[in-house]
N, C-alpha and C positions, 0 to 999 in steps of 0.2 A: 595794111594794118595787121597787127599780131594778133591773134586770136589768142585767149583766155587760157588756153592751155598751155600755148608757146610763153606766158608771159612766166606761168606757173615756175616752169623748168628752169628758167632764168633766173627767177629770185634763190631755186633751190641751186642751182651750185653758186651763185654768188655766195650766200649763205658757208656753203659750203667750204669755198677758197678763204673765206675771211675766217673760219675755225682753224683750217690747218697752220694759215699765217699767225693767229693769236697762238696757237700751242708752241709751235716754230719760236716765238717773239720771246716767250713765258717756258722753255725747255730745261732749262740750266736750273729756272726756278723749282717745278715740277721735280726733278729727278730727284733735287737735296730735299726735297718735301718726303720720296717716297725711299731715299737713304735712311733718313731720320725715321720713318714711320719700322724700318726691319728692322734697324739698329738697337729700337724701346724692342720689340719683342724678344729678337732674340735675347736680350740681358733681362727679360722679364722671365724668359722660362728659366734661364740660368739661377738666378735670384732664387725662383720659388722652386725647383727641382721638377718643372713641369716639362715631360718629355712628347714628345711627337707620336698619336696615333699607339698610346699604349697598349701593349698584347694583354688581351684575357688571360685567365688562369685556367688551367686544363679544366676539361668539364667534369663536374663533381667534386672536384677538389678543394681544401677548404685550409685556412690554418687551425692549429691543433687549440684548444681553448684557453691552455695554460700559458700559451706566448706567445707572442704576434712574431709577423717578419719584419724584414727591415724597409724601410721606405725605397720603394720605387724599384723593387722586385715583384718579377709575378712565378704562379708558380706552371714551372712542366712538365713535372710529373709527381704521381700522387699514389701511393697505393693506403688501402685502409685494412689490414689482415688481420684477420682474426684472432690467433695466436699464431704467434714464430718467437724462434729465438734469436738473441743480436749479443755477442762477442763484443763488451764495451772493455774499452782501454783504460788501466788506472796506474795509478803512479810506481805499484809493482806489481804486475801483472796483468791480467785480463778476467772480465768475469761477464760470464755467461745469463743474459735474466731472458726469463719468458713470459708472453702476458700477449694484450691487444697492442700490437704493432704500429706506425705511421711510419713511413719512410716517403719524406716529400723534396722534393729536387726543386729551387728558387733559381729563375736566373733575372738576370737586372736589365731592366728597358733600354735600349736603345738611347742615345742622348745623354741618361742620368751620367752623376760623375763618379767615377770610377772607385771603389773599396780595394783596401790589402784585406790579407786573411786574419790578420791582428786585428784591424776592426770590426771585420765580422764576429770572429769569435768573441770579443771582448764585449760587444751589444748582447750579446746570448750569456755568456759568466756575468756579466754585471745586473740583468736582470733578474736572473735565476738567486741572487747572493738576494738579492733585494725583498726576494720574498720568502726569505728562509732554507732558502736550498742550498746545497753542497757541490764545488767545484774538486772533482776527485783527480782529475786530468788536467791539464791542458800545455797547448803547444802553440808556436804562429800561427799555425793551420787548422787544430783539431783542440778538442774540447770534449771532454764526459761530465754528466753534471747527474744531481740527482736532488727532487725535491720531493714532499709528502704533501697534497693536494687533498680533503675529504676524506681522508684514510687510505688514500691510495698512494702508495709508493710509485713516483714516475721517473723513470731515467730517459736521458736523453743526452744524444751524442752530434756535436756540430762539426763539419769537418769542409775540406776546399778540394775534392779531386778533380774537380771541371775548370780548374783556371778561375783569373779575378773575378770575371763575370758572372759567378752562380755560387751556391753552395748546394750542401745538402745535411740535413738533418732526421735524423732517424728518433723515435719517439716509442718510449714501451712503457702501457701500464701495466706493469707486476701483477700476473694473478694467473690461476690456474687453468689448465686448458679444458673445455667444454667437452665431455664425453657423449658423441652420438652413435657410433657404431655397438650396437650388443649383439653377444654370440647367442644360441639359440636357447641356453642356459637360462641365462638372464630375462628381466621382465621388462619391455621396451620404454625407454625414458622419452619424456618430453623433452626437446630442445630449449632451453629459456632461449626468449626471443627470437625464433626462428621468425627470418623476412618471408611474408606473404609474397610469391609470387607468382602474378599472373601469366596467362597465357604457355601454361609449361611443356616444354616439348615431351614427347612421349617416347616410353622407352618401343628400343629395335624389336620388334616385329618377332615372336617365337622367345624373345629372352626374358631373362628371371633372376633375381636373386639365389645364391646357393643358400640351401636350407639350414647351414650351420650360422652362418653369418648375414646380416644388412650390410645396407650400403651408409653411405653419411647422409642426412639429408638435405634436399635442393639439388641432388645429382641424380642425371635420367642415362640410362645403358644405350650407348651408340655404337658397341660393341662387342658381338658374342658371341663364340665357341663353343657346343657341347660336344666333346671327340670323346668316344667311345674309348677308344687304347689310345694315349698317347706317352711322351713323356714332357720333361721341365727340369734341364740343370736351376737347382736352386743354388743361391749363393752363403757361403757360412762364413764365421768369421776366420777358420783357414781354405782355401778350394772353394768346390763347388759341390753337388750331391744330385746324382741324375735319377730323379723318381719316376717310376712309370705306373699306369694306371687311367683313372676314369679323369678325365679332364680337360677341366671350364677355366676358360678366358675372355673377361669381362671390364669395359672398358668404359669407367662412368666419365660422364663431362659435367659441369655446373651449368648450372642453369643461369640464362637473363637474370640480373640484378639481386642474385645472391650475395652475402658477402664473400669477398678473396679468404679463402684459404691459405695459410703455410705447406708445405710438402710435409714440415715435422709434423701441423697439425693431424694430415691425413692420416701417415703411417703411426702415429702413435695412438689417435681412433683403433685400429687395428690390433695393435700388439696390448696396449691395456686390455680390449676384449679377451682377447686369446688367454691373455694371463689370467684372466677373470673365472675362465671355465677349466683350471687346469693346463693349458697348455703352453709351453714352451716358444721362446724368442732366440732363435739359435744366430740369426744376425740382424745389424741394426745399424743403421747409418739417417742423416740426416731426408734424403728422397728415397727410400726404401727398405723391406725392411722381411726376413723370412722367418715364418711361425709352423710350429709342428704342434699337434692335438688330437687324441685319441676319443673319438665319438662315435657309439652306435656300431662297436666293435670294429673301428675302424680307423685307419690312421691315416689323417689328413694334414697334407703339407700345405701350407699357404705364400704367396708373394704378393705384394704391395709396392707398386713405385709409379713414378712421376714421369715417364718419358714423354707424355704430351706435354710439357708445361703447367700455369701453376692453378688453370679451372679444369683440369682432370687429371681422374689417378687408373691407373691397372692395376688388377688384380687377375692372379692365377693361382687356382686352387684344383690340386692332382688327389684324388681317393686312390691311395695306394695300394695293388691288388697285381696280382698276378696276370697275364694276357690270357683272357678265354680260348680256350683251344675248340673250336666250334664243331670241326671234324678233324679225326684222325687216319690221312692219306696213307693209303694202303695199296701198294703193288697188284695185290693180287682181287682184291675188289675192286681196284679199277678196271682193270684190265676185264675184268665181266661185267661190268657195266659197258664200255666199248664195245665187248661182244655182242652184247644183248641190245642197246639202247644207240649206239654208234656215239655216245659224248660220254664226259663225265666234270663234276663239278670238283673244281678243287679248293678249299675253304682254309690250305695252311699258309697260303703265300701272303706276306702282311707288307703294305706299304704305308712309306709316312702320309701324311693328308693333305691328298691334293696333288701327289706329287708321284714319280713312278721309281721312285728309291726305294729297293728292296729290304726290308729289315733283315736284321741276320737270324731272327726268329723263326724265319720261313725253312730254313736247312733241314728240318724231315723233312716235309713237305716234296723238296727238289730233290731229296737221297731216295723217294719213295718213287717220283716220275723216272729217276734215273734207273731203277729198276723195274719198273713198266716196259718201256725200251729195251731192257734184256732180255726181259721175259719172253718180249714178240718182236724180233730184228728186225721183222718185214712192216714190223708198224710205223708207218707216216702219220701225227699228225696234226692239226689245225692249234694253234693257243691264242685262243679269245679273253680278250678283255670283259669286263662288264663291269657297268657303275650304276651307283643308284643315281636318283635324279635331282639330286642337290647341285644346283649350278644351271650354267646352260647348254642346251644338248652340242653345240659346236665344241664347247670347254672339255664339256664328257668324253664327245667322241675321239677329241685330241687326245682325252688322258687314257683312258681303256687302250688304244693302241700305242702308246706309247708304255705301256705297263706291259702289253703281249711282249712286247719289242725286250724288254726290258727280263721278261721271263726264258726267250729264246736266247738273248747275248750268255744270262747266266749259267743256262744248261750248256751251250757251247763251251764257255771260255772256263768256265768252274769244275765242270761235271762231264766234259770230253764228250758230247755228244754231236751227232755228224749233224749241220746244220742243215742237210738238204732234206734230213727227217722233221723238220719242224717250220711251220709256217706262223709269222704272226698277224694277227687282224683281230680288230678291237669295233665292236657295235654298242658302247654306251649306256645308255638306259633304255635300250629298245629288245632286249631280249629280257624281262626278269621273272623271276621264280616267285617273286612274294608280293605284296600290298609298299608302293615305297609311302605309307602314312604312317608305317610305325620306325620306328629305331630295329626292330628287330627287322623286319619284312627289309630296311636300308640293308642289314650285315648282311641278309642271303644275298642280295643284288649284286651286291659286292662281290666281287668272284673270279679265279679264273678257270675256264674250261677248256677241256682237250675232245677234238673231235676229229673222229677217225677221219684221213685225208684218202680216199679212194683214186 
């Protein structure tokens, strides 16, 4: 006899074999059931322009309120700028409008049925006509239009450079640009509607705004320079103009969920201040721009540009001034300080920052050692580097010897002195004369010293 389980298993694949043979029997039928069932869809989505698994529109992006897109485009790129200017096309000519910016890039789903650039453009002319607006352009491909919306005058420009699949249309409402930057003149304005934003990064560590001028605001200093002497080819509208002096280079960034800036907008923040208090815009282009200003008995040169891209700007600003001359090397006092103390400090040798390139400023300085050396034939001796302590003591100690190095080649190869009289070695920030917490206690640190070689 079968037991109740054996019988179980039997009824289930009988079961079983009698399904496969009705599907088997019923196959031919089934398949034209499940042809007919793709056949309705696909001519369903055709029918209504319903595409497969539609892409989003970039995040934050929107269309502009004055005119929708076209069906079954989304968008992928978006910018919302605050003011910039846009070069629109007209029937003779070009003209130039500035204001609040949209520049939004459409491309069209997957599946949808394909547009020429005649019907693009002609969906955007035929709307625009519809509500009062002027068609001052247009082509198979491109389109300038302009309408008056609330009192605001809007131009807007349609055009096809990505091929059938996309367009891109660019959006300007007409109006003036928002002045944030004031010079030190002036009494500090409120932003209208400056965006709240939270969580703001803070500016780098030791940095500051230069006291002539602010910054724009919603941008924090991720970048800063105070260099005692340095210089700054500025650019003019013929050449260049190499100023030297006290000077800061400062590198603002925008903040999280600021609005986009234009580069116009930035540099021209700038050069209206500047003009505001007297001073001069000696060049000017659309990402930069150089300003000259006499303040505080002093003439300060400024530059403004965009080399990071378009949420930050540089500025460099040089206080034009003559190099401090801190001591004046002298042959014959040196050489009694060697007597007396076996070293001596030498304070005329100037390098660029950071680096062991000798300025050509330093030439007393080496015409004074070179006569040291004559003075006493039999003198040998040591040329030590020393640096302050900005940086890390591996960077220091690299650079202090490679400045000695740099002092001995010159005396050799410049100034015909026998190299087996000069030795160089560099000790960093571990020898210094002053406090490295002031700027001044930094310049003594700085230094090179000669010390008699026994």
């Amino acid at each position: 006899m079968q037991s109740g389980f054996e019988k179980n298993n039997k009824i289930k694949q009988l079961c079983k074999e009698m399904s496969i043979q009705t599907i088997l029997k019923n196959k031919e039928v089934i398949m034209r059931k499940l042809v007919i069932i793709i056949v309705a869809s696909l001519l369903t989505c055709l029918f209504y322009g319903i595409t497969w698994a539609d892409k989003p529109d970039a995040k934050g992006s929107k269309d502009h309120p004055v005119v929708s897109r076209i069906s079954n485009f989304y968008i992928s790129n978006y910018k919302d700028i605050e003011f910039d200017q846009y070069e629109f096309k007209l029937k003779k000519g070009k003209k130039i409008v500035g204001g609040r910016t949209y520049q939004i890039t459409y491309k069209q789903q997957k599946g949808a049925t394909p547009m020429s650039s005649i019907q693009k453009v002609q969906n955007y002319t035929n709307a625009i006509k519809k509500i009062g607006g002027e068609v001052l352009y247009e082509s198979k491909s491109s389109a300038t239009m302009k309408v008056n919306v609330d009192k605001s005058e809007i131009w807007l420009s349609i055009s096809n450079p990505y091929g059938p699949s996309s367009y891109y249309l660019t959006i300007v409402e007409k109006g003036p640009m928002r002045q944030d930057v004031v010079a030190k003149v002036l009494t500090k304005m409120t932003p209208e509607k400056e965006v709240v934003i939270k969580n703001k990064k803070k500016d780098m560590a030791g940095s500051k705004d230069h006291p002539l001028i602010s910054r724009i605001p919603n941008f924090f200093i991720s970048g800063y320079k105070d260099i005692e002497f340095g210089s700054h080819d500025f650019q003019l509208k013929k050449g260049n103009k190499k100023i030297e002096g006290r000077k800061y280079e400062i590198t603002y960034r925008q903040q999280k969920g600021a609005t986009l800036m234009s580069s116009v907008q930035k540099v021209r923040n700038y050069t209206n201040a500047i003009k505001k208090i007297g001073g001069d815009v000696l060049f000017e282009s659309k990402g930069s721009a150089t300003m000259k200003v006499f303040a505080g008995n002093r003439e300060i040169w400024l530059q403004v540009s965009n080399p990071y891209g378009e949420r930050a700007y540089y500025l460099v600003i040089v206080e034009k001034q003559s190099m401090k001359q801190e001591v004046t090397a002298d042959a014959e006092a040196m050489l009694k300080d060697i007597n007396q103390t076996g070293h001596v400090a030498v304070y005329g040798i100037y390098f660029d920052t950071g680096k062991s390139t000798i300025k050509p400023s330093s030439t007393p300085a080496f015409k004074e050692i070179k006569r040291l050396l004559k003075l006493d034939p039999k003198l040998n001796i040591y040329v030590i580097g020393h640096t302050d302590m900005v940086g890390t003591l591996s960077s220091n100690m690299q650079l202090s010897e490679s400045r000695a190095s740099a002092v001995v080649k010159e005396l050799v190869t410049k100034y015909k002195i026998n190299k087996n009289r000069l030795t160089p070695k560099g000790t960093g920030p571990l020898c210094p004369v002053a406090s490295n917490k002031s700027k001044e206690g930094k310049a003594k640190n700085r230094r090179v010293e000669l010390v008699e070689k026994i």
